[in-house]
C-alpha positions as CSV (number, residue, x, y, z in Angstrom):
1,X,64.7,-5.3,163.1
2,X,68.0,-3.8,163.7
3,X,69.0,-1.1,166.3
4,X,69.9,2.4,164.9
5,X,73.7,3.4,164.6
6,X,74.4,5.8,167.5
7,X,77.0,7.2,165.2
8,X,75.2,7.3,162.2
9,X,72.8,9.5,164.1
10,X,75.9,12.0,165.9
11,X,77.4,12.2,162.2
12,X,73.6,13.4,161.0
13,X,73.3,15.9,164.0
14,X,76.9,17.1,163.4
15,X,75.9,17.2,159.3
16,X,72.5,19.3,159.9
17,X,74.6,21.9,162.5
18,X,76.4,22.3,160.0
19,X,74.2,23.0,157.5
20,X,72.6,25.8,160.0
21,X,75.8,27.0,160.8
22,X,76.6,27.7,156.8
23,X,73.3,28.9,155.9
24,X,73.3,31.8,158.9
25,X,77.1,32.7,157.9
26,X,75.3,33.5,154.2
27,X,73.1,35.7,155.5
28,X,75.5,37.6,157.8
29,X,78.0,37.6,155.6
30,X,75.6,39.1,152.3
31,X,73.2,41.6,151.6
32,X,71.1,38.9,150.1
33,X,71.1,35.6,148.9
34,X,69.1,35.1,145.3
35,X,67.3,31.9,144.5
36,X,68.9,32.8,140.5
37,X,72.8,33.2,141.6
38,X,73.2,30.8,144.6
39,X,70.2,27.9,144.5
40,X,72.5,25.9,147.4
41,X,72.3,28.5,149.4
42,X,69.0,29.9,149.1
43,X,67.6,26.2,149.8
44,X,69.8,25.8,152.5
45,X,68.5,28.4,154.6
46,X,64.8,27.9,153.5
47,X,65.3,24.6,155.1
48,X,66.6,26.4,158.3
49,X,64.1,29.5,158.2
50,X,62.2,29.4,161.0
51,X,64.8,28.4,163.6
52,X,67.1,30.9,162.4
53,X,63.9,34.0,161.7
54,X,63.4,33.0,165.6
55,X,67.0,33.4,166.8
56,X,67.6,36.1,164.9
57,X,64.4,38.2,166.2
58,X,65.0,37.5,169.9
59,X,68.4,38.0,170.1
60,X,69.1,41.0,167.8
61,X,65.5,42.0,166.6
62,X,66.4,41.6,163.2
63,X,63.8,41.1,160.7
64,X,64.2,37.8,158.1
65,X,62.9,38.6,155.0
66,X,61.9,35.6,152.2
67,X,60.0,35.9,148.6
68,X,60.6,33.0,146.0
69,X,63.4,34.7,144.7
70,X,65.2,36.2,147.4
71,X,66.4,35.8,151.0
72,X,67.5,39.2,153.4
73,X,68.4,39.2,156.8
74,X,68.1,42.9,157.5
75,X,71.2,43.9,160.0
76,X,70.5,47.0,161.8
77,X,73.5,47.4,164.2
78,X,73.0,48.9,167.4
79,X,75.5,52.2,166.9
80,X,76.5,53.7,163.4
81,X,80.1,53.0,162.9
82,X,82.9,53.6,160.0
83,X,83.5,50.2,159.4
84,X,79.4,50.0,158.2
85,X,80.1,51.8,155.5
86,X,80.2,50.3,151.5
87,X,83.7,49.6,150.7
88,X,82.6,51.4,147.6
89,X,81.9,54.9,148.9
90,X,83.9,57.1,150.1
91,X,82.2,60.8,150.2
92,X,78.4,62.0,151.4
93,X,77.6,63.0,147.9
94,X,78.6,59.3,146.9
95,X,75.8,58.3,149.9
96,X,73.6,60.5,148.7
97,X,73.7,59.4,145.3
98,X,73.6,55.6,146.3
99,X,70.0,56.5,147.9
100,X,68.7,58.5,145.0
101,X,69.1,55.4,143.0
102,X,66.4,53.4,145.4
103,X,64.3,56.5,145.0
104,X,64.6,55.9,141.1
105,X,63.6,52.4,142.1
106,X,60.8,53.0,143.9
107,X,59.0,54.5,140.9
108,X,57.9,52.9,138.0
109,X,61.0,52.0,136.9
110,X,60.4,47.5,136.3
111,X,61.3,47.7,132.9
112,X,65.3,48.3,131.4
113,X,66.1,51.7,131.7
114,X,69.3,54.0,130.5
115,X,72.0,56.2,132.3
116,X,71.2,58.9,130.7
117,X,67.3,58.8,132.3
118,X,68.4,57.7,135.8
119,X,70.7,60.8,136.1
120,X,68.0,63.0,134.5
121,X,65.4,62.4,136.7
122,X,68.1,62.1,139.8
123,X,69.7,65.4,139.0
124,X,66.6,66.9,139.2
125,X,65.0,65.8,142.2
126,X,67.7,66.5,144.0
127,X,68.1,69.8,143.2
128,X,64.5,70.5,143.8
129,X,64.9,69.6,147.1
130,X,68.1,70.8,148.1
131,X,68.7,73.6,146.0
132,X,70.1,74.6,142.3
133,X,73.0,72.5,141.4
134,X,73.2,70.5,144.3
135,X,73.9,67.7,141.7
136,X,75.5,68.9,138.9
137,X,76.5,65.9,136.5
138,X,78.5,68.3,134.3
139,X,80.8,68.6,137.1
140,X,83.4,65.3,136.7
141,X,83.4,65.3,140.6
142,X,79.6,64.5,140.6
143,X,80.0,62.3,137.9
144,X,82.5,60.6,139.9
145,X,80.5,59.7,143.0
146,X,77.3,58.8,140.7
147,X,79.5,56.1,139.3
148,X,81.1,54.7,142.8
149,X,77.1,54.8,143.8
150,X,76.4,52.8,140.5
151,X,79.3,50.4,141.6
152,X,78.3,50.0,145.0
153,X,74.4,49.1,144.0
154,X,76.1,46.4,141.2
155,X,77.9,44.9,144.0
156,X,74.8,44.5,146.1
157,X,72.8,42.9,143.4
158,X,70.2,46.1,143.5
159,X,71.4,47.1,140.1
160,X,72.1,45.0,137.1
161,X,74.1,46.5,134.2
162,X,73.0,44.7,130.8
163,X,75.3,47.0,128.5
164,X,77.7,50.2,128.7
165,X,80.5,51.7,130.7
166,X,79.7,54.1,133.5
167,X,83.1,55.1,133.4
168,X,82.8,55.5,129.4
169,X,79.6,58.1,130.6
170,X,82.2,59.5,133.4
171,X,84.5,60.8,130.9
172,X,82.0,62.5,128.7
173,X,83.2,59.1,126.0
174,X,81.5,57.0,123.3
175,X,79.3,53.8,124.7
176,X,79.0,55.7,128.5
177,X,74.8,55.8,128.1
178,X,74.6,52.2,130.1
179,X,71.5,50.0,129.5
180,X,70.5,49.2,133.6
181,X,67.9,47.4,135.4
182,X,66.7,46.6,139.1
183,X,67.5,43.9,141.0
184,X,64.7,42.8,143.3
185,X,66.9,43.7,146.0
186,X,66.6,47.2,145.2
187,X,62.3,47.1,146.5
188,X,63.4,45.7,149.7
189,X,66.3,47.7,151.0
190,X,64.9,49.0,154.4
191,X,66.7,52.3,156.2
192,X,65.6,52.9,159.6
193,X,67.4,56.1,160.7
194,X,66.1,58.7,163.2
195,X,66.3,62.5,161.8
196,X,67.8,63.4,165.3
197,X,70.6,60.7,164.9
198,X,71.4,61.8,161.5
199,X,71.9,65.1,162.9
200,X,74.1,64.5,165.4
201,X,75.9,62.2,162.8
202,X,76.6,65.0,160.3
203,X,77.8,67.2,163.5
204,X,79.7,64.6,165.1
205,X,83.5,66.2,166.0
206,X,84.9,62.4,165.8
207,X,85.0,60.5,162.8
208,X,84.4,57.5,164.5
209,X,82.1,58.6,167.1
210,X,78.9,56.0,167.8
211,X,75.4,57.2,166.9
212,X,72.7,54.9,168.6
213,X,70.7,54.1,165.9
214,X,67.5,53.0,167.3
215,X,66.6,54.2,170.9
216,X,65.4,51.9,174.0
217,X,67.2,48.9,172.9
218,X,67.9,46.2,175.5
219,X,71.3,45.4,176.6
220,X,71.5,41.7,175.5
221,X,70.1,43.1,172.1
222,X,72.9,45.9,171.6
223,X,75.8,42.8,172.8
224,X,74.6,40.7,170.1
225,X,74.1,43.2,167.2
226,X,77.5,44.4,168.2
227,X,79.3,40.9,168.1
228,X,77.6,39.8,164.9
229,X,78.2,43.1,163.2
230,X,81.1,45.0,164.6
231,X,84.9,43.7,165.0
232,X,84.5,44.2,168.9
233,X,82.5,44.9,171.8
234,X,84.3,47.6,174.0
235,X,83.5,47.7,177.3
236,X,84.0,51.7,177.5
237,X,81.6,52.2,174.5
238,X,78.7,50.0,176.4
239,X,79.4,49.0,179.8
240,X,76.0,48.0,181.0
241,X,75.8,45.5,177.5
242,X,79.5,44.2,178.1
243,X,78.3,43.4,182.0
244,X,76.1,40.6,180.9
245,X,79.6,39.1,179.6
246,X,81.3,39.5,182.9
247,X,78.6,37.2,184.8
248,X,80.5,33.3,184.2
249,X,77.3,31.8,183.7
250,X,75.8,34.2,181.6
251,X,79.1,34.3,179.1
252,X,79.2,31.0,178.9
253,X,75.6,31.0,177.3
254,X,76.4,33.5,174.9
255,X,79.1,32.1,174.1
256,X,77.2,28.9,173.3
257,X,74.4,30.3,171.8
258,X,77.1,32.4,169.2
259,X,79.1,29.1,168.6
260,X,75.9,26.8,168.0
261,X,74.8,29.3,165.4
262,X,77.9,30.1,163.3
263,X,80.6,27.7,164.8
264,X,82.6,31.2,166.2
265,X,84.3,31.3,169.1
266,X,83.8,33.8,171.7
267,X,86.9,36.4,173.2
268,X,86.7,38.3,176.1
269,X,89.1,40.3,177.7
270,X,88.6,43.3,180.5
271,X,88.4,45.6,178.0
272,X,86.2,44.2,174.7
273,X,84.3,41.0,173.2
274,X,85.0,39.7,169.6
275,X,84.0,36.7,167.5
276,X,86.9,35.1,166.5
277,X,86.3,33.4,163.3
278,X,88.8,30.7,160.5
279,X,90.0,32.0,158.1
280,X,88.1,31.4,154.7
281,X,85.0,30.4,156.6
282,X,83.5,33.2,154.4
283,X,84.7,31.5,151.4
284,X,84.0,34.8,149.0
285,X,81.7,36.6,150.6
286,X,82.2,39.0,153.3
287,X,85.6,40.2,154.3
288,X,88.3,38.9,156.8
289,X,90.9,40.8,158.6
290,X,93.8,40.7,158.2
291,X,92.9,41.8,154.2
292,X,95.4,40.3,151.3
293,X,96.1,44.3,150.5
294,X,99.5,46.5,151.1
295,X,97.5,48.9,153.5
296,X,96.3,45.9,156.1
297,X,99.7,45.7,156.0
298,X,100.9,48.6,157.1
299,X,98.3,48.1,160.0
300,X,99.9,45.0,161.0
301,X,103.1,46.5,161.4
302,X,101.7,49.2,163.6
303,X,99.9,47.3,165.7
304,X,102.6,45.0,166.1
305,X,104.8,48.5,167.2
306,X,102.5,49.5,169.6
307,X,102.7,46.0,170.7
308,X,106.1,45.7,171.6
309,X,106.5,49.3,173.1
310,X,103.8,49.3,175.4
311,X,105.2,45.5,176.4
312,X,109.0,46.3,176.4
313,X,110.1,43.7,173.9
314,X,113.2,42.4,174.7
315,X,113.7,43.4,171.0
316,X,112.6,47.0,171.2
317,X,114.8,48.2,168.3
318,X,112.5,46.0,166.0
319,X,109.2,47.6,166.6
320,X,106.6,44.3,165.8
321,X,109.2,42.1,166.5
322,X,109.9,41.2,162.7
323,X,112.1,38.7,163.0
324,X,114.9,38.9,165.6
325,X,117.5,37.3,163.4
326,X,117.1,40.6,161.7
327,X,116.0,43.4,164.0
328,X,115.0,46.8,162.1
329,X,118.1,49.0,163.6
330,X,116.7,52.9,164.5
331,X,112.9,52.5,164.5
332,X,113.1,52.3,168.1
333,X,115.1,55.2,168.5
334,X,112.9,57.1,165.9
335,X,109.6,56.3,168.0
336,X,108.1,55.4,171.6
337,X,104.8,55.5,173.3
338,X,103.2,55.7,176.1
339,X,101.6,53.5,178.6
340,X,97.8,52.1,177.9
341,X,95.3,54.3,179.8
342,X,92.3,52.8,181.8
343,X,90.2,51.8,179.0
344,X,93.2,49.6,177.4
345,X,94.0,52.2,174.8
346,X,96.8,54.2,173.9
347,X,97.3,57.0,173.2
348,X,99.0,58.5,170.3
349,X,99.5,62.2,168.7
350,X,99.4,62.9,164.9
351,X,103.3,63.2,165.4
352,X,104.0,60.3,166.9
353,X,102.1,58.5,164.7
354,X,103.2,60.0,161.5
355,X,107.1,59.1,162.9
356,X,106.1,55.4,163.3
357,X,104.6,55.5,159.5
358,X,108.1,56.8,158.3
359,X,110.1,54.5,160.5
360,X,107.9,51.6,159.0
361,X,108.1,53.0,155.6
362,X,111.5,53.3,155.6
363,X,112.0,49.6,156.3
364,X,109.8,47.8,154.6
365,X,108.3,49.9,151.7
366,X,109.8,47.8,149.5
367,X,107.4,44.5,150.3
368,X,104.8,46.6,149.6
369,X,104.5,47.0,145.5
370,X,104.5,49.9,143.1
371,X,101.4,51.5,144.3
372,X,101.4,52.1,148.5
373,X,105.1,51.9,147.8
374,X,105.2,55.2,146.1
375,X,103.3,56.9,148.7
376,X,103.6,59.9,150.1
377,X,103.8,59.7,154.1
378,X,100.8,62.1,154.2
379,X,99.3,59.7,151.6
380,X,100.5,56.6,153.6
381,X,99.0,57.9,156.9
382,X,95.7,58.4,155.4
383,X,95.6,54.8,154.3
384,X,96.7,53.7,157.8
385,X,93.7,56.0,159.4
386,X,91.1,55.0,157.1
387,X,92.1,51.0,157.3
388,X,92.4,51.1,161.3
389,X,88.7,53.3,161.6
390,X,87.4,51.1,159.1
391,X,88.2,47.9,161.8
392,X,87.4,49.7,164.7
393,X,90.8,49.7,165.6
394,X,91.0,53.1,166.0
395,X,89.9,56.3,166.9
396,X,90.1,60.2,167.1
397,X,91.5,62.7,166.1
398,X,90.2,64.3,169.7
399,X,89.7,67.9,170.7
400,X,93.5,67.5,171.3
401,X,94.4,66.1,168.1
402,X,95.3,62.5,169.6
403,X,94.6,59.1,168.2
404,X,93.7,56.6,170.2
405,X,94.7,52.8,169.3
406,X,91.9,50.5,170.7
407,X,92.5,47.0,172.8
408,X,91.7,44.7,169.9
409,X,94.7,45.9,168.2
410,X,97.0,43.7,170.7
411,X,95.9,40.8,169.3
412,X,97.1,41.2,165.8
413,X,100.9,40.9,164.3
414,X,102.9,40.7,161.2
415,X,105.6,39.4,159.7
416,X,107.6,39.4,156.8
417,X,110.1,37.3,154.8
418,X,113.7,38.6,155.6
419,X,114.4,39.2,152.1
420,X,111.8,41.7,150.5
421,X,110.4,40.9,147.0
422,X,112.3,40.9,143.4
423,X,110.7,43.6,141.9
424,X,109.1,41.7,139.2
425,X,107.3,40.0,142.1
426,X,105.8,42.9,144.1
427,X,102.0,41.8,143.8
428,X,103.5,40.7,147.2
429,X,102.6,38.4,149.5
430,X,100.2,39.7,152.4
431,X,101.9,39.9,156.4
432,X,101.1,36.8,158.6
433,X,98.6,37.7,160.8
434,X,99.9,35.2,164.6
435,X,95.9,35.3,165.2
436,X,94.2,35.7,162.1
437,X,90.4,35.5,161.2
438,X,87.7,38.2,161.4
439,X,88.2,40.2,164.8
């Protein structure tokens, strides 16, 4: 009889964490994962599924949901948020569309069904219920969203399309009458929203504003929904969750508990809490910041500004610091800012922020191809506002008309080349991110 191999037996612990740790990223990082599309995954977590349904429901109350076919952690976050949105939609009507769809599902609907029935049936229920041509699919604008909805639920694996354009049906052309079916996604897609919190969504003054989305929710609950969902914790937004995180002991067990389940590492600062996680730990699901687009960018650079101006770079003419061999003359003539205020942020008016976009622009508009290139700076802020909301990295405009960059944007910087791109080569290389990884 021979002993066993102590590190035969670490390498099979170390093998099996790892194993949990992959099969909880899949189900934070996807709506879903499908026995038909994934068959690694799906039996990876099935052979985690009641350690991880236990962690999941006492630490964030999050249901696990498992059939034969399909696997759903359902994330309900703690607050509504921009950056919860579907990369796909962009207006209320889009929204509003999306969940007319499930409706459609919800009936008899198992079979293969065409466009042309869906938005029937869709145009007139809604109108039914919220008056005459509420939905009006001869109007290209509602046409418009009904597609981005159709896009988003293909994305999510709640809609399949087996033939047809929706973009054909957009433009009024030849083929658009699509040939569709559910996903079984689509019968298990749970909303839990409180009229009262929808209301005070639709009124909010702040696009960014936090709506708590379920009411009586323990602290410990609200910090880990947060971490797991959101780029960051702020203490200002939740100081009596963030306190559990200044207790040493008690950090240190989150921060244990977070690592043994996904491998992320904890930050904390004074001001907010983030996982910080490698880059392409996703693989290609979920999304990473800093993106591979022109806009994240952009961000970069700004963040990197406010960075050096609030810090008093020995290099202040180069706002971000781009390179000192090369400093970008004027910007730091063209633009300052102020001090951070008690909460870590600062503080920035439409102005002075529209000043930094044209400084920016000015230098470096040429790394960043054809289409953000050609930009308008009206257009170009826009894209700056929605990316930074969008990470939490931002918010406002106040009562006053102010912006307000948030903590977590010190941690990020950029940098390009010294030489832009030839021309024929502005698909462009994305800025280096000094931190990188998902906030």
């Amino acid at each position: 009889m021979t002993s066993p191999n102590p590190n035969a037996v670490g390498s099979g612990a170390r093998r099996e964490r790892g194993e949990r740790q992959a099969a909880a990223i899949d189900l934070l990082d996807r709506p879903a994962v499908h026995l038909a599309e994934d068959p690694m995954a799906f039996r990876r977590i099935r052979m985690h599924l009641g350690e991880l349904r236990q962690w999941f429901d006492r630490r964030c109350r999050w249901p696990l949901l498992a059939t034969r076919e399909l696997i759903r952690l359902v994330k309900i976050p703690a607050w509504t948020r921009v950056g919860h949105g579907l990369p796909d939609l962009q207006h209320p009507l889009d929204y509003e569309l999306f969940t007319w769809v499930l409706w459609y599902a919800a009936g008899d609907h198992s079979e293969q069904f065409l466009l042309s029935e869906l938005v029937v049936e869709i145009e007139a229920r809604a109108n039914a219920a919220a008056g005459e041509r509420h939905v009006d699919f001869d109007d290209y604008v509602h046409r418009q969203a009904m597609v981005r909805a159709l896009r988003a639920h293909e994305r999510l694996g709640t809609l399949r399309r087996i033939d047809g354009d929706p973009n054909a049906w957009m433009n009024r052309g030849e083929g658009g009458n699509g040939l569709y079916e559910f996903g079984p996604l689509a019968y298990r897609w749970l909303v839990s929203l409180r009229r009262e919190g929808l209301e005070r969504l639709l009124a909010r003054d702040d696009p960014a504003t936090e709506v708590a989305v379920e009411t009586d929710l323990p602290p410990r609950v609200r910090l880990y929904r947060g971490l797991l969902l959101d780029p960051a914790v702020y203490r200002a937004d939740d100081p009596e969750a963030f306190r559990l995180l200044l207790d040493r002991h008690e950090r240190r067990r989150i921060a244990d508990e977070l690592y043994d389940l996904t491998g992320w590492e904890l930050e904390v600062t004074g001001a907010y809490a983030s996982l910080v996680r490698p880059n392409g730990s996703a693989g290609r699901h979920g999304e990473l910041f800093p993106a591979r687009r022109a806009r994240t960018d952009l961000v970069l650079l700004i963040c990197t500004a406010v960075h050096e101006a609030v810090n008093g770079s020995e290099d202040v003419e180069a706002p971000g610091g781009f390179g000192r061999s090369a400093p970008a003359k004027g910007i730091g003539a063209a633009w300052r800012c102020g001090e951070p205020d008690n909460q870590g942020c600062v503080v920035l008016t439409e102005a002075q922020l529209e000043r930094l976009v044209v400084a920016l622009a000015d230098r470096y508009r040429t790394y960043w191809g054809t289409t953000l290139g050609g930009h308008s700076t009206a257009a170009l802020l826009r894209e700056v506002l929605e990316e930074m909301r969008t990470w939490d990295l931002l918010r406002g405009p106040d009562a006053h008309g102010c912006y307000r960059i948030l903590p977590l944007a010190s941690r990020f910087r950029g940098q390009y080349a010294e030489e832009p791109a030839e021309p024929e080569d502005l698909g462009r290389e994305p800025a280096d991110p000094s931190g990188g990884g998902r906030p």
